[in-house]
VOROLUM-305136 format. One record per residue (C-alpha): residue in one letter; x, y, z; residue number from 1. Coordinates in steps of 0.1 Angstrom, whole numbers, plus 2048, in hexadecimal, padded with zeros to 3 digits. Layout:
// residues N
   residuo     X     Y     Z   num
         A     X     Y     Z   NUM
...
***
This chain:
// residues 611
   residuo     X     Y     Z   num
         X   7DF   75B   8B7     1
         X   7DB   766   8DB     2
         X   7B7   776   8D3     3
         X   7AE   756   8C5     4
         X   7B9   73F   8DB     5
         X   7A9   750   8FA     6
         X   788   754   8E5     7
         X   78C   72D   8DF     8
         X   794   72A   905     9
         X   772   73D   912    10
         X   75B   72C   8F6    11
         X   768   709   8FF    12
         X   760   712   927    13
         X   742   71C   91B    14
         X   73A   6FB   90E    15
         X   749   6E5   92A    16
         X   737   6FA   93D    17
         X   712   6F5   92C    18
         X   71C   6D0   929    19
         X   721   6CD   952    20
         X   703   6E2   95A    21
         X   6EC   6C6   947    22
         X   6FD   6AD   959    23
         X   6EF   6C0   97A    24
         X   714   6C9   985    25
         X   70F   6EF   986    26
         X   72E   6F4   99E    27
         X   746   6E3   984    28
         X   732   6F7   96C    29
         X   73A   716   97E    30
         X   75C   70F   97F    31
         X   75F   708   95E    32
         X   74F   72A   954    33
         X   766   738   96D    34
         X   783   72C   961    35
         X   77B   735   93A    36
         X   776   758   946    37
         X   791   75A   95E    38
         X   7AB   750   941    39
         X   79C   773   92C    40
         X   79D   785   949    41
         X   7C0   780   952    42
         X   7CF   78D   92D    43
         X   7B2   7AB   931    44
         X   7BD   7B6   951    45
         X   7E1   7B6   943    46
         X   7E0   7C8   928    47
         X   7C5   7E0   935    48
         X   7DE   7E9   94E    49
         X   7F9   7F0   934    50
         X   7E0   808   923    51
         X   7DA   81A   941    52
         X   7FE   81E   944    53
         X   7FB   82D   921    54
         X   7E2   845   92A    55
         X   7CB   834   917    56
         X   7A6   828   923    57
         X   796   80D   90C    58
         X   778   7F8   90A    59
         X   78C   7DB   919    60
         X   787   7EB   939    61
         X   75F   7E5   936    62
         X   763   7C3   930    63
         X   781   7C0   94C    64
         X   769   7D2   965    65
         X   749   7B8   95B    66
         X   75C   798   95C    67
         X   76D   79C   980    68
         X   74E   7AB   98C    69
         X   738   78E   980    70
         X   754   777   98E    71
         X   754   786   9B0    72
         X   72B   782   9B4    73
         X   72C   75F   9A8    74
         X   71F   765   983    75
         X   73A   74F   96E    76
         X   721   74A   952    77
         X   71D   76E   94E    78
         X   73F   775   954    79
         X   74C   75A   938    80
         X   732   766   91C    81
         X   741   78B   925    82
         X   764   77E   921    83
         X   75D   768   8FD    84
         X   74E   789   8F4    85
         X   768   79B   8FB    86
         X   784   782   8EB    87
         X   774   77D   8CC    88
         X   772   7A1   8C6    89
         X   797   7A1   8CD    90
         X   79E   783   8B6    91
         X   78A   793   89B    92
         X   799   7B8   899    93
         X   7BE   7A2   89B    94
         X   7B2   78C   87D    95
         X   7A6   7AC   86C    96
         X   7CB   7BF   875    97
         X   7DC   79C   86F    98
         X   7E9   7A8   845    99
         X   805   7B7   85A   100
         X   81C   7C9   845   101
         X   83E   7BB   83D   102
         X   848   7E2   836   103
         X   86B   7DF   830   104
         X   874   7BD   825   105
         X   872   7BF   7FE   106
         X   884   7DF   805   107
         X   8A2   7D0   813   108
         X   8A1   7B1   800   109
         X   8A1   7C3   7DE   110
         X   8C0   7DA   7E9   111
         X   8DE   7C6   7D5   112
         X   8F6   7AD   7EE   113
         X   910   7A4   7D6   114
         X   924   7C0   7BF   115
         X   93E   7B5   7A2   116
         X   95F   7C9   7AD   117
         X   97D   7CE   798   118
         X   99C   7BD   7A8   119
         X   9BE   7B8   79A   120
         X   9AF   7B0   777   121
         X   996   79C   780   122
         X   970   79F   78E   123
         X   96C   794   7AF   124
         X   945   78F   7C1   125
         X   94A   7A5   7E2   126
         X   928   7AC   7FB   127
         X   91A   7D1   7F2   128
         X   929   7DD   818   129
         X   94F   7D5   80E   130
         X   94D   7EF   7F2   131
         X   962   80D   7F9   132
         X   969   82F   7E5   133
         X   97D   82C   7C9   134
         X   973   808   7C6   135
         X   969   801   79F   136
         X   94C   7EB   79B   137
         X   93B   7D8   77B   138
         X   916   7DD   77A   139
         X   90A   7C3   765   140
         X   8EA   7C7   74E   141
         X   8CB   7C2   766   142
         X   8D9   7C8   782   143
         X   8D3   7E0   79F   144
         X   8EE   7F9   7A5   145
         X   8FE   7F2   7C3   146
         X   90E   810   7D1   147
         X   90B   836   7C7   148
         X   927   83D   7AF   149
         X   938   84C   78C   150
         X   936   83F   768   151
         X   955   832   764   152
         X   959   836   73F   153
         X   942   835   722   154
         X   91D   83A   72C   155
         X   901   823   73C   156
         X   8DD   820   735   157
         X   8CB   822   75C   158
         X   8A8   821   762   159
         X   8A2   837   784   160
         X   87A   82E   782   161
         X   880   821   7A9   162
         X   890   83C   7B4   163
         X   880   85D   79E   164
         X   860   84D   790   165
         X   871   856   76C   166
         X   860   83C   754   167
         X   87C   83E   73A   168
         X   8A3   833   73C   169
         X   8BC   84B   73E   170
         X   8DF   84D   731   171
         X   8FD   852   744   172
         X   91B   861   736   173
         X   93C   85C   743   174
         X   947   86C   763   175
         X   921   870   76C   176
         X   913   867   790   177
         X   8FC   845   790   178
         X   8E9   841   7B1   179
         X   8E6   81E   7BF   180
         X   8C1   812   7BC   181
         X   8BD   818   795   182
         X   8C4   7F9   780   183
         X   8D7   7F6   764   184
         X   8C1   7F6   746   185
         X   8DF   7F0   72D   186
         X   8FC   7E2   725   187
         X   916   7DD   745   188
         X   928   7FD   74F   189
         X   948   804   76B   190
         X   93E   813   788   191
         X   956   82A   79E   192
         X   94B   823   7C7   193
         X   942   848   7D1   194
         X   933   841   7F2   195
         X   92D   81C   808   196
         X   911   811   800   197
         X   905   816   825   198
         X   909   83D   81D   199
         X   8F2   836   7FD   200
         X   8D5   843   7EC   201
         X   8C0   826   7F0   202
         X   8CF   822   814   203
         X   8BE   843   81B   204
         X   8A2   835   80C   205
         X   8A0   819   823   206
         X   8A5   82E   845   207
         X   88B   84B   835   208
         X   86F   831   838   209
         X   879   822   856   210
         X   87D   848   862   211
         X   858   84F   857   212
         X   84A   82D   869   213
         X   858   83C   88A   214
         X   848   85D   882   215
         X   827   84E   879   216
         X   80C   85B   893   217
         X   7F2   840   8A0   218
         X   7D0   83D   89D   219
         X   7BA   834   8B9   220
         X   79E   816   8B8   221
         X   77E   823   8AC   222
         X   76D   811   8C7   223
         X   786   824   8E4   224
         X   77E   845   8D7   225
         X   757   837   8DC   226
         X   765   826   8FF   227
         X   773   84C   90A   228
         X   74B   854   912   229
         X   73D   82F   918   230
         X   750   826   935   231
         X   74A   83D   94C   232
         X   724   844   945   233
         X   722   81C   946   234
         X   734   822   96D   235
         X   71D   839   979   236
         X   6FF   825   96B   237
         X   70D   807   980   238
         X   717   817   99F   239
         X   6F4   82E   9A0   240
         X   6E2   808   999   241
         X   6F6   7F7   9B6   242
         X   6F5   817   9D0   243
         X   6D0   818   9C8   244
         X   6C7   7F3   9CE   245
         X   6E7   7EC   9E5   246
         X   6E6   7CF   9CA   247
         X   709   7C6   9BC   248
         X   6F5   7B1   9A6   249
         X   6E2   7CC   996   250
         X   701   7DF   98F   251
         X   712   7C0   97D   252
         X   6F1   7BD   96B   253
         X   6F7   7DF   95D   254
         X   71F   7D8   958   255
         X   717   7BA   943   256
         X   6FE   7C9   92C   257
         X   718   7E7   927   258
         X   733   7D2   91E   259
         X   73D   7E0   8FE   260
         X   735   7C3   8E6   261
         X   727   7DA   8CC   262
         X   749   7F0   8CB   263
         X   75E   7D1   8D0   264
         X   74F   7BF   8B5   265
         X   73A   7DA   89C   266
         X   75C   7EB   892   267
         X   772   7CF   889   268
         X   754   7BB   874   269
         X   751   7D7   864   270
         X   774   7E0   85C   271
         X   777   7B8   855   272
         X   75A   7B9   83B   273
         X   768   7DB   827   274
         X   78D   7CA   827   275
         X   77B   7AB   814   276
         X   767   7C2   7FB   277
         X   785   7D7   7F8   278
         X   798   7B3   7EE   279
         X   77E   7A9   7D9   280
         X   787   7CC   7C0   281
         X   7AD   7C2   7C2   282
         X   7B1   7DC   7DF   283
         X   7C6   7CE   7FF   284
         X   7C4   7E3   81B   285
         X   7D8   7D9   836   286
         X   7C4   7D4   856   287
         X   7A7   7EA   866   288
         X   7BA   807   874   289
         X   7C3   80F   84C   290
         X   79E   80D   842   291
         X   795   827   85C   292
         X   7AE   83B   853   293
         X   7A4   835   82E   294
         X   780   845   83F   295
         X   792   862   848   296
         X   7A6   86B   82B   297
         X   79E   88E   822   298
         X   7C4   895   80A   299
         X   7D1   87F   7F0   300
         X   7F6   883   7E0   301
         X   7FB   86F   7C2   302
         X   81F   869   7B1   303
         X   81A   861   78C   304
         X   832   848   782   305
         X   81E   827   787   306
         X   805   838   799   307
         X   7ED   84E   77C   308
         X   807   83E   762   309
         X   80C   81F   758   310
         X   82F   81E   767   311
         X   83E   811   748   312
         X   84E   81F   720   313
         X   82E   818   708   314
         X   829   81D   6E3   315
         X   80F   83A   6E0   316
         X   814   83D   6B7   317
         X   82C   836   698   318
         X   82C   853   683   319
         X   836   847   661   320
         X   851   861   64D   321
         X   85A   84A   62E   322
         X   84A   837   616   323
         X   83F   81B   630   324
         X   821   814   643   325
         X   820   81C   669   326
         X   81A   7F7   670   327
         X   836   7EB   659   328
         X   84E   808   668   329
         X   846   7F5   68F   330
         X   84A   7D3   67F   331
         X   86E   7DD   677   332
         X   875   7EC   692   333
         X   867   7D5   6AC   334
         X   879   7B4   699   335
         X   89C   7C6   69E   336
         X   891   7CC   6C5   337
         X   88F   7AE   6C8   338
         X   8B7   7AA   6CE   339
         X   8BC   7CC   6E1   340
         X   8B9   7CB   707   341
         X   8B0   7EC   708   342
         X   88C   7F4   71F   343
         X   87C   807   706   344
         X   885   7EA   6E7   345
         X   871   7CF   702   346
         X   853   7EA   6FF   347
         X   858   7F0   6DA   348
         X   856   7C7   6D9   349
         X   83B   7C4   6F0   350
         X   823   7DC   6DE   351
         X   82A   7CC   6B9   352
         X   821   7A7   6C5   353
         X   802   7B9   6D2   354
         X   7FA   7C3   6B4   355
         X   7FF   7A3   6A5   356
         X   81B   7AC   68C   357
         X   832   791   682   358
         X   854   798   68E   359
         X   874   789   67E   360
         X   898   77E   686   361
         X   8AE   79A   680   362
         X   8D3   78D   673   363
         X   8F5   7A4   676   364
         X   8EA   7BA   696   365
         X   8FD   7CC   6A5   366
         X   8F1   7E9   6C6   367
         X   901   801   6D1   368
         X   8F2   804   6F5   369
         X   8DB   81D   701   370
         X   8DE   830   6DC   371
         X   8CE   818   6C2   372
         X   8D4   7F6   6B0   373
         X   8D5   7ED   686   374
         X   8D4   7CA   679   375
         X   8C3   7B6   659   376
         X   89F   7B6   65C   377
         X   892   79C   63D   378
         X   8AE   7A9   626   379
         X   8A9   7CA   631   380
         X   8C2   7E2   648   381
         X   8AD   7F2   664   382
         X   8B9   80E   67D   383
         X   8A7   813   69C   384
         X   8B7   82C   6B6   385
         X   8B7   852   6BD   386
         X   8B9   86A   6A7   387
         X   8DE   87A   6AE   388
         X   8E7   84F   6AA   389
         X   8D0   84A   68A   390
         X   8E4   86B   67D   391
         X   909   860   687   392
         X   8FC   843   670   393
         X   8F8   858   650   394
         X   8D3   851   654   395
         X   8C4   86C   63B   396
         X   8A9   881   64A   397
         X   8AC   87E   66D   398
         X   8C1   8A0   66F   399
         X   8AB   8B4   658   400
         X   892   8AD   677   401
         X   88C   8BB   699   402
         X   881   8A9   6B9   403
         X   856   8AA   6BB   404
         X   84E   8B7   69B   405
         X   83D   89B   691   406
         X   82A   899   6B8   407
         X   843   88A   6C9   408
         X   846   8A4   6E2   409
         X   857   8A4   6FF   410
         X   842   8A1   71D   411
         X   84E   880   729   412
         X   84F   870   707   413
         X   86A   85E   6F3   414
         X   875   85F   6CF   415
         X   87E   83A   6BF   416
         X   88E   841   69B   417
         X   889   827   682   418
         X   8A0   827   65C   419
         X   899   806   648   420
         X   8B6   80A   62A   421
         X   8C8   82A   632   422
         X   8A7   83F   635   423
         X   895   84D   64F   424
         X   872   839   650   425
         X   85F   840   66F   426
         X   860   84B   695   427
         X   852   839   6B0   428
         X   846   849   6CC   429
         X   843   83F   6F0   430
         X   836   847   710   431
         X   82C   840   732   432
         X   800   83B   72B   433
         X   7E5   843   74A   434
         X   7DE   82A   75B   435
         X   7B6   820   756   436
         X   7A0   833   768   437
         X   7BB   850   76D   438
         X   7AB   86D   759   439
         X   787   869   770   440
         X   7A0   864   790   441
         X   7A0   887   7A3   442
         X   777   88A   79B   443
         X   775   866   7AA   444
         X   78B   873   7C9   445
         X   775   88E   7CA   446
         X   755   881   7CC   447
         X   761   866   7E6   448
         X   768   887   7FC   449
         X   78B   88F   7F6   450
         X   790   8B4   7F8   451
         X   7B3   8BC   7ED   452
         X   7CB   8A6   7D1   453
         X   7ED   8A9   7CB   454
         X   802   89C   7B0   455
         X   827   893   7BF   456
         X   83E   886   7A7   457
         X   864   884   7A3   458
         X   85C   889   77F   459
         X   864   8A7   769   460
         X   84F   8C7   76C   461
         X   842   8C2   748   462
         X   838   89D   74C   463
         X   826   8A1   76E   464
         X   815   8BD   75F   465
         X   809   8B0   742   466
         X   7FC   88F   756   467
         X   7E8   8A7   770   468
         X   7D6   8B6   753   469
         X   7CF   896   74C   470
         X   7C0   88C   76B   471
         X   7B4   8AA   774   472
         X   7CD   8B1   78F   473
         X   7CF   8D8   79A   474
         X   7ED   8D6   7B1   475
         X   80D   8C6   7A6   476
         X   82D   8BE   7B8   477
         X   84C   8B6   79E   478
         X   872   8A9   79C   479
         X   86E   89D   7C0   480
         X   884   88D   7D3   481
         X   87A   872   7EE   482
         X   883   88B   80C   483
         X   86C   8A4   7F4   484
         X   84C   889   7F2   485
         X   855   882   81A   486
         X   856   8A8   824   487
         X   835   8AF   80C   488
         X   825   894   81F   489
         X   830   8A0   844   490
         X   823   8C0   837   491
         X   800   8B5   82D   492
         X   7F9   8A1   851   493
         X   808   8C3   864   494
         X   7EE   8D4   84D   495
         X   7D0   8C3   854   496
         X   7D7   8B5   876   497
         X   7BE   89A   880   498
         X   7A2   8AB   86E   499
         X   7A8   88F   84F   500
         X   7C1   875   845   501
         X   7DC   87B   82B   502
         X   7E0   85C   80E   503
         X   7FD   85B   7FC   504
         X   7F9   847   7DB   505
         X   820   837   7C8   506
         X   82B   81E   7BE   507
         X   84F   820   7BD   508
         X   871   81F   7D6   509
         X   872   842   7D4   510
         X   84D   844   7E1   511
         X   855   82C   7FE   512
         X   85B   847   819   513
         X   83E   85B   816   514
         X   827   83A   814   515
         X   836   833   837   516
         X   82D   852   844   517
         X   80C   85C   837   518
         X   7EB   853   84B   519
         X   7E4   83C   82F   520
         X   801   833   814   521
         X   7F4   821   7F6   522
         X   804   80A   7DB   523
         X   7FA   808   7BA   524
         X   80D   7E3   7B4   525
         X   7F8   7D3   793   526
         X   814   7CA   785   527
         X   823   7B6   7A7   528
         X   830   7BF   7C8   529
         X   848   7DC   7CD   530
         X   85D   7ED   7E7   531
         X   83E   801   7EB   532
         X   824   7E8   7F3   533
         X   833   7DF   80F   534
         X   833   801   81B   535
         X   819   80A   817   536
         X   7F4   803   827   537
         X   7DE   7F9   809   538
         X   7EB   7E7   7EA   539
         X   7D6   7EB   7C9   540
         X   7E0   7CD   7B6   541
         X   7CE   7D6   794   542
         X   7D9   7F0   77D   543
         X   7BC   808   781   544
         X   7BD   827   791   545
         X   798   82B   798   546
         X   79F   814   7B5   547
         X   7AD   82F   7CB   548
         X   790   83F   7D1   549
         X   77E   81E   7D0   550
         X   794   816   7EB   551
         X   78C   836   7FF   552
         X   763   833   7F6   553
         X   766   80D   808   554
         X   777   81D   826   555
         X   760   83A   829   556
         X   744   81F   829   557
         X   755   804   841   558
         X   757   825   859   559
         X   737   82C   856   560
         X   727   80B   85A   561
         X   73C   805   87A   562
         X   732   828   88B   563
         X   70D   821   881   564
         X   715   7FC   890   565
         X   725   80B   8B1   566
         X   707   822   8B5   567
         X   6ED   80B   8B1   568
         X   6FF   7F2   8C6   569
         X   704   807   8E7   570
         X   6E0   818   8E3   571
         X   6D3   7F4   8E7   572
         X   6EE   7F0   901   573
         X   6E7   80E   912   574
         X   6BD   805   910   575
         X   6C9   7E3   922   576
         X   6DC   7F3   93D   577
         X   6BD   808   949   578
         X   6A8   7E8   949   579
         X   6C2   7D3   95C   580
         X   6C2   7F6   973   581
         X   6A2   7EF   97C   582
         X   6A7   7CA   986   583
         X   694   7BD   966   584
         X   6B5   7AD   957   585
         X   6CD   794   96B   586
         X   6F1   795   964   587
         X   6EB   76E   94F   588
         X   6CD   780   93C   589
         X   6E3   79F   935   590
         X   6FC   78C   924   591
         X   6E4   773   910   592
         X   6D4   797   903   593
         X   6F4   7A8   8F9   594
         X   6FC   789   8E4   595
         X   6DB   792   8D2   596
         X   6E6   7B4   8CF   597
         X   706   7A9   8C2   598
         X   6F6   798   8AF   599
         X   6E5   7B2   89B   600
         X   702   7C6   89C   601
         X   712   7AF   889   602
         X   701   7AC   86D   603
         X   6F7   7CD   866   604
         X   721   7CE   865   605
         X   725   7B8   84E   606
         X   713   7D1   837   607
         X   734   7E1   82D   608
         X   73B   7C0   819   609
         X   721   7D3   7FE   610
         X   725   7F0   7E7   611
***
């Protein structure tokens, strides 16, 4: 707002000024000019001075050193040109960094306020802080577990996708530890307090990201690191003009033609044009300094749940065992489902109305939660459940049978059972699919100039695996925690230094911390925004993985373009400032040209909006 509003300032004095000068009133024309540039240069001077504090030497102090200079000798034209310059540059790289990041506020706002406690007989609503040890708790079905505890009795069906990236709910027996985080994928369960929930898991969740924000190196502007060289050559050119001449005039000449326009303006058009082509392919990246980094990424770690998977229990294939069809044997199944809360049953459900198969009322059902559920299916009795359930139900078959013998093998894959009348009929199984695009992923990473991938995953060793060979992944990370995935991405940066970026891809709670701290933490979110889109620096908001490297191709580019912008830019600049050396260029004439090179530098930046 500031940027803009001092930009608006200096192109309004600008005008005043113009308007005056027609009028033949060039000494409230100056004074116009003199004020627009005076109200940039007061800000500059400011916050150049806080960066020298910093150690830190940018291309403000260019434009600083040409507007007071061209104030001093009397030059408020060229002096307010200089400072619109110099503000609109500004406005634009804060437009182009204005997607802040909210980082943490989905975070906080999905951690449960309100628990169901046990009291005296009755339930009472208490806020999640009052909970204490020992304190018994009712976690209802849906609902996010508020506190780390114990099973109180019987078992509960969780789903710990936020927390370990496992697709599929587990069950919980009795006396068994449930971590706050997971939701209750069942029916509701007791809940023994084992810890406040301040002293939580997904407490430490919450401090490990802000942990890793704190820890999160920054990058320096593009245009400083060209500014580092600029200034001081653009100094001596001055000073070795002026001493030669013993014309101030001719040195200001030279300062205004070397204010950095080119590296105020070439890096953040360009940055501004890949963010809208990046948008245009469903890719958010959240302001310039993540594109660049994007540019520099040299290591990629993916997690796999939601990430090269689709996140989400799938039907891969019905195998058929009895005398019915495969498409009947789903029909069946998937019109019982319809009355079970379980996640896999809304999957089962899901994939049958895909198919277009007409599903019935089911009369007489009864579930027993997180094992299976029977009930009257068109005058029929169906079963669908697990196979130690289907077989404590005198189902005939379904003990003669051993787990994966008819390809439902383990490797993150799940066995439904389905008996219609007493007999065992068919199995459905289900899995987490890749996501589009994931099996040509690592050679797309590859040719975009990534030189080492990782697969991190809190996932079994089998699963993770099974999905590298998949995606032909070499090096894979499994059954990690989020300290693990935090303390393999620490490791990578200390690794490589500032020789390349490190991206880490998730999508998950779990993957929150190491989003935080990686150079560039990306979010595959096609399904809606998660804990991790907001931690990290690029969302993908399509389900297709081929937009990582996309993403990485389009910040390679959007570097490129802006270097090749910034070059062209000060060799013009630096032409200009040996002709104004030589007298052949007044300070007004300087500034009119470098708007003509800005010009140009422009639009060749606005190339990264291609390709």
């Amino acid at each position: 707002m500031r940027a803009r509003l001092l930009a608006l300032t200096a192109l309004a004095a600008i005008a005043c000024g113009g308007v005056l000068w027609l009028l033949d009133h060039p000494g409230l024309a100056d004074l116009a000019w003199g004020v627009g540039a005076a109200a940039v240069l007061v800000p500059l001077a400011l916050a150049t001075a806080r960066a020298l504090g910093r150690g830190d030497v940018g291309v403000d102090a260019i434009a600083l050193i040409a507007i007071a200079w061209s104030l001093l000798l009397g030059e408020q034209l060229a002096a307010v040109i200089v400072a619109l310059m110099m503000s609109g540059g500004e406005a634009l790289e804060s437009w182009a960094a204005g997607r802040a990041r909210r980082e943490l506020r989905l975070l906080v706002e999905r951690a449960p306020r309100i628990a169901h406690r046990h009291a005296d007989g009755a339930v009472e609503e208490v806020a999640v802080e009052e909970l204490q040890p020992a304190d018994v708790v009712v976690v209802r079905a849906g609902e996010v577990v508020p506190a780390d505890g114990t099973v109180v009795r019987g078992e509960a069906v969780i789903d710990e996708s936020a927390l370990t990236g496992e697709p599929l709910p587990v069950t919980i027996a009795a006396g068994a530890d449930v971590r706050s985080g997971t939701a209750n994928a069942g029916d509701a369960f007791d809940l023994r307090v084992t810890r406040p929930a301040a002293e939580s898991a997904y407490a430490a969740i919450v401090r490990l990201v802000r942990e890793a924000e704190s820890d999160r190196s920054r990058f320096t502007r593009l245009a400083d690191r060209y500014a580092a060289f600029f200034l001081p050559f653009s100094l001596a050119v001055a000073g070795i003009a002026w001493l030669a001449t013993g014309d101030a005039k001719r040195g200001l000449a030279v300062m205004v033609v070397a204010t950095p326009c080119p590296l105020i303006l070439a890096a953040p058009i360009a940055f501004v044009a890949g963010l809208s082509r990046a948008a245009r392919a469903g890719v958010i990246v959240k302001g310039a300094g993540a594109l660049e980094r994007l540019g520099a990424a040299r290591t990629v770690l993916l997690d796999k749940t939601g990430t090269l998977t689709l996140g989400a229990p799938d039907v891969e294939r019905v195998v058929p065992l009895g005398s019915l069809p495969a498409g009947e044997v789903l029909r069946l199944a998937a019109s019982l489902d319809q009355m079970s809360v379980h996640v896999l049953a809304d999957s089962l459900v899901r994939d049958a109305r895909r198919r277009g198969l007409a599903l019935a009322v089911p009369t007489a059902v009864t579930e027993d939660a997180g094992h299976g559920i029977a009930g009257e299916v068109e005058g029929r009795h169906v079963a669908v459940g697990s196979s130690g359930w289907l077989a404590a139900q005198g189902i005939a078959g379904v003990g003669e049978r051993s787990r994966g013998e008819d390809g439902a093998d383990d490797a993150g894959r799940a066995e439904v059972l389905v008996a219609v009348d007493g007999a065992l009929e068919g199995i459905v199984v289900m899995g987490d699919r890749l996501r589009p695009g994931a099996e040509s992923l690592a050679g797309d990473l590859r040719d975009a100039g990534i030189s080492e991938i990782a697969l991190v995953t809190g996932d079994r060793r089998e699963v993770a695996d099974e999905v590298a060979r998949l995606a032909g992944i070499d090096r894979v990370l499994a059954e990690q925690t989020p300290e693990d995935k935090l303390d393999a991405v620490r490791a990578m940066i200390g690794a490589h230094g500032e020789s390349g970026a490190v991206v880490m891809v998730g999508d998950g709670i779990n993957d929150a911390p190491a989003l935080a701290l990686a150079d560039v933490g990306i979010a595959m979110a096609g399904k809606g925004a998660t804990v991790s889109s907001e931690a990290a620096d690029v969302v993908i908001t399509v389900d297709r993985a081929d937009r990582i490297a996309l993403s990485i191709r389009i910040g390679r580019r959007s570097v490129h373009i802006a270097r090749q912008s910034v070059t062209v830019g000060l060799g013009l600049s630096i032409t200009a400032m040996i002709v104004a050396a030589f007298g052949y260029l007044p300070p007004v004439w300087g500034a009119l040209l470098q708007e003509v090179i800005d010009v140009a530098v422009i639009l060749n930046a606005l190339r990264a909006l291609r390709g």
